[in-house]
Backbone as JSON Lines, residues from 0, in Angstrom:
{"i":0,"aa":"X","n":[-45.08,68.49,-28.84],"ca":[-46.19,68.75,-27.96],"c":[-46.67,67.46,-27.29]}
{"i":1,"aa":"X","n":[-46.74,66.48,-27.56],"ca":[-47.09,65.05,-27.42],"c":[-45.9,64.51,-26.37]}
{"i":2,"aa":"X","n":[-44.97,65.16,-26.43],"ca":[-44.15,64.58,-25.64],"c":[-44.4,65.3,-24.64]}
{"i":3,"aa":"X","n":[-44.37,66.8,-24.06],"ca":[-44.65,67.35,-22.97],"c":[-46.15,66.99,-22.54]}
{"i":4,"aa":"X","n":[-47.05,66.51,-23.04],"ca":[-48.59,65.6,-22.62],"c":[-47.89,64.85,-22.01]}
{"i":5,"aa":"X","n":[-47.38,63.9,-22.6],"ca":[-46.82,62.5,-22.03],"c":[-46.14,62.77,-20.84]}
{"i":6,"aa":"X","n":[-45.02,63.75,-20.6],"ca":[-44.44,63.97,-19.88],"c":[-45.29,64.59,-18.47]}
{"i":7,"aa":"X","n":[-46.26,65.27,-18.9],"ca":[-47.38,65.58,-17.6],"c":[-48.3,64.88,-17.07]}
{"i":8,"aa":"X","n":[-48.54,63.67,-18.45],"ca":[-49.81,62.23,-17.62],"c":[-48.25,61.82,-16.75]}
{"i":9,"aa":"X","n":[-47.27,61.22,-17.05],"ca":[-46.47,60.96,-16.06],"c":[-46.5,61.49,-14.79]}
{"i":10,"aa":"X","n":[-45.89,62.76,-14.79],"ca":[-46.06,63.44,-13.25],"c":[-47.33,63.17,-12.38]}
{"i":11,"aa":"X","n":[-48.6,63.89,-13.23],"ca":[-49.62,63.02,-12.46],"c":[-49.48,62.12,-11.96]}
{"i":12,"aa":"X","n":[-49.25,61.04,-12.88],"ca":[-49.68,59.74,-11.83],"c":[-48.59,59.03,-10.86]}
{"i":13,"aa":"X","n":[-47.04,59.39,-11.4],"ca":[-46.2,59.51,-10.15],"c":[-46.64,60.2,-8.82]}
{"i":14,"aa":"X","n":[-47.16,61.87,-9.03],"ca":[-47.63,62.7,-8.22],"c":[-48.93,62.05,-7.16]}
{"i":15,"aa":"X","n":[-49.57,61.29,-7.44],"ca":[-51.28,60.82,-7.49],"c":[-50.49,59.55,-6.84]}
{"i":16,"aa":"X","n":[-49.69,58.96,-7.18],"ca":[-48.73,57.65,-6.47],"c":[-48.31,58.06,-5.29]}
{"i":17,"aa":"X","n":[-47.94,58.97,-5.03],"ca":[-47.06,59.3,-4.06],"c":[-48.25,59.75,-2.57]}
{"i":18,"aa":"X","n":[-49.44,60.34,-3.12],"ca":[-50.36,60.92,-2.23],"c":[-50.66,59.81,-1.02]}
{"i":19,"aa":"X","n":[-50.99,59.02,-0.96],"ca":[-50.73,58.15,-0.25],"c":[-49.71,58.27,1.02]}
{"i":20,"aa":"X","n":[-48.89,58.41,0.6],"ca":[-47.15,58.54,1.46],"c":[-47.38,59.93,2.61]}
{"i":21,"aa":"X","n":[-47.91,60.82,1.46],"ca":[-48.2,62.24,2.07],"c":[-49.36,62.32,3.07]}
{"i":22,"aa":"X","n":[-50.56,61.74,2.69],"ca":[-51.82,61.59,3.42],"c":[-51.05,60.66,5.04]}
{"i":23,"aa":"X","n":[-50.17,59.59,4.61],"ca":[-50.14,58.82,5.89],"c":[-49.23,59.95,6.98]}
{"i":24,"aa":"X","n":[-47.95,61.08,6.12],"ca":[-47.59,61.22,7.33],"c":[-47.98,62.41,7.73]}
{"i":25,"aa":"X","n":[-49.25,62.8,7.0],"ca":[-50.13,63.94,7.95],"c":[-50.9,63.16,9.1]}
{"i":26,"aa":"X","n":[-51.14,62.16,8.54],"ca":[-52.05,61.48,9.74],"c":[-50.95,61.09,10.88]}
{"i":27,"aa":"X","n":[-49.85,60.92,10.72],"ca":[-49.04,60.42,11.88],"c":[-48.95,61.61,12.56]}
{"i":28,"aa":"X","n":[-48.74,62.98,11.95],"ca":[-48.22,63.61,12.8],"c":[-50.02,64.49,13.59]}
{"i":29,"aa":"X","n":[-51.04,64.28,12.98],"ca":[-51.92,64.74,13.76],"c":[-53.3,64.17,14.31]}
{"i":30,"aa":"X","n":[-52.97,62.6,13.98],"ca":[-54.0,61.47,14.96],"c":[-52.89,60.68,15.81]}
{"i":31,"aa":"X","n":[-54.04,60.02,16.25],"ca":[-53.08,59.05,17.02],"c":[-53.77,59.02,18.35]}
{"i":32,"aa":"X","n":[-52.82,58.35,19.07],"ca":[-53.37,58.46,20.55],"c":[-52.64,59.78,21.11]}
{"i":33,"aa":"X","n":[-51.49,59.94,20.76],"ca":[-50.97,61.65,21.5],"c":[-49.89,61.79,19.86]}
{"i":34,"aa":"X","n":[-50.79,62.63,19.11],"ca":[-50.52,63.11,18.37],"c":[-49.5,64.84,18.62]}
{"i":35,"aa":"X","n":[-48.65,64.85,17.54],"ca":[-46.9,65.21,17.84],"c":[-47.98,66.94,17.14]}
{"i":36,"aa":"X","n":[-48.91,67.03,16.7],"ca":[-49.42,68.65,16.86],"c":[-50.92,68.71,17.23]}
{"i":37,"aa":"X","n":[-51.12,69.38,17.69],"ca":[-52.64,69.36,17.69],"c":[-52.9,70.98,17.82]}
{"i":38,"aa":"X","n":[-54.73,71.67,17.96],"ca":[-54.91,72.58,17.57],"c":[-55.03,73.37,15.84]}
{"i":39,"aa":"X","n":[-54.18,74.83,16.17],"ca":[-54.33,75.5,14.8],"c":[-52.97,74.8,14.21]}
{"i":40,"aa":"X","n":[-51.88,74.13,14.24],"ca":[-51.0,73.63,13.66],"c":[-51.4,72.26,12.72]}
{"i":41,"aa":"X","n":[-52.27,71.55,13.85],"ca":[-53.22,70.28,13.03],"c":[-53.7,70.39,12.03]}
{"i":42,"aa":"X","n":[-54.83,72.05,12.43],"ca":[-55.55,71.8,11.05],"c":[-54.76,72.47,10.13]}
{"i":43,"aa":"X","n":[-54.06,73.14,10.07],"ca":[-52.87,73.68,9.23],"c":[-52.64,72.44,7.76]}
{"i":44,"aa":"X","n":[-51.93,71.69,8.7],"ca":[-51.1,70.74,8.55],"c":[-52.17,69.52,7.67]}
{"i":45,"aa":"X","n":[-53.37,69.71,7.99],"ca":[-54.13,68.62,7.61],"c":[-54.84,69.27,6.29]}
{"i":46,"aa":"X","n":[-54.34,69.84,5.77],"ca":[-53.99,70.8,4.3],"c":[-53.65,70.59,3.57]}
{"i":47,"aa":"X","n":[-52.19,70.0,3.71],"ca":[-50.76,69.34,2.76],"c":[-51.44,68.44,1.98]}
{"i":48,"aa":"X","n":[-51.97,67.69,1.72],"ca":[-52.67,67.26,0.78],"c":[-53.3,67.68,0.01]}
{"i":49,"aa":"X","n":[-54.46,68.01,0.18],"ca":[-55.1,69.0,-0.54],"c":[-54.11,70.36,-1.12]}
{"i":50,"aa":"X","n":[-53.06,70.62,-0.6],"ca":[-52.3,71.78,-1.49],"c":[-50.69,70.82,-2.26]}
{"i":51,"aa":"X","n":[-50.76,69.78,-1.59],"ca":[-50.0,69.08,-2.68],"c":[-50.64,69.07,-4.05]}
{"i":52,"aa":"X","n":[-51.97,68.0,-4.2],"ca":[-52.58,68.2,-5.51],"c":[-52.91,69.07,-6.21]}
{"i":53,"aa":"X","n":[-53.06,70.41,-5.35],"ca":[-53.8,71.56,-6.2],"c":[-52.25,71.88,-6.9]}
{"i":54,"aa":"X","n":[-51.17,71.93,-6.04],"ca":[-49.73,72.51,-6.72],"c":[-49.22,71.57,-8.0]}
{"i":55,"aa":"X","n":[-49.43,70.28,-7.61],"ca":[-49.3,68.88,-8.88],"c":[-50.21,69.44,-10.0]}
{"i":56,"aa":"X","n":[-51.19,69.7,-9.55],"ca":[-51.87,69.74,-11.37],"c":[-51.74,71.07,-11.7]}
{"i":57,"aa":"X","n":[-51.41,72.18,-10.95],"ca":[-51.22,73.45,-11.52],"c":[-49.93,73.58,-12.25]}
{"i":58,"aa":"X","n":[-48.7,72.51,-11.4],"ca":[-47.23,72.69,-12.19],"c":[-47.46,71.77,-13.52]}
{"i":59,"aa":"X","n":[-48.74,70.81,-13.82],"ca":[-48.52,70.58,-15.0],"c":[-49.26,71.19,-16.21]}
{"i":60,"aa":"X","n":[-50.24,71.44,-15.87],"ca":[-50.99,72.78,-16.4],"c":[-49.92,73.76,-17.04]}
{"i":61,"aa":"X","n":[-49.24,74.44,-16.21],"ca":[-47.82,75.24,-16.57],"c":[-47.09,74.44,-17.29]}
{"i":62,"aa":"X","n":[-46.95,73.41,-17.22],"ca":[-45.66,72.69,-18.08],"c":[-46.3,72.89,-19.57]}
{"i":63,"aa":"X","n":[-47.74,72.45,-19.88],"ca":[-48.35,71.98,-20.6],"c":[-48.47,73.3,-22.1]}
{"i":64,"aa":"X","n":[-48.68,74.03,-21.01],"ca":[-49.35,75.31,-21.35],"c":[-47.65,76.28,-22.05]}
{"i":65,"aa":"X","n":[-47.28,76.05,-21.59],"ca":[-45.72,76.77,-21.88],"c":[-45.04,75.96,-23.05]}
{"i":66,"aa":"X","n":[-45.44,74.74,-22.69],"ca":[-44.78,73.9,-24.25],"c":[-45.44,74.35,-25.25]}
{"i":67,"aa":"X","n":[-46.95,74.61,-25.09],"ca":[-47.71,74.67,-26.67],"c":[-47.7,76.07,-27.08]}
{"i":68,"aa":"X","n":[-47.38,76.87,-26.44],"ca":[-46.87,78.21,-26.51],"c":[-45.79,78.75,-27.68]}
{"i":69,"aa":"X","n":[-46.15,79.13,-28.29],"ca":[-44.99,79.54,-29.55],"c":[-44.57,80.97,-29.58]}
């Protein structure tokens, strides 16, 4: 059980590492001076973050939850 913990603080903070990367290339693709979407695709798009993390801590939640499961 301790090992699938361990194994999910990992993902987190790989996951939580990576947000960064994700946040910049939402912003490339919908600021800027002539940004490559704009409109209902923008705000779409300006989402992916916010549903990256919610999907990161729900797949470890599931990981977590399924290991301690007998």
């Amino acid at each position: 059980m301790v090992n699938k913990l361990l194994h999910g603080m990992i993902a987190i903070v790989i996951g939580l590492a990576l947000l960064p990367v994700v946040s910049d290339f939402v912003d490339d693709l919908t600021g800027g001076e002539e940004p490559a979407l704009d409109g209902t695709m923008a705000a779409l798009v300006d989402l992916v973050p916010i549903l990256y993390v919610i999907i990161l801590i729900s797949g470890v939640v599931g990981l977590v939850y399924t290991s301690t499961r007998n």
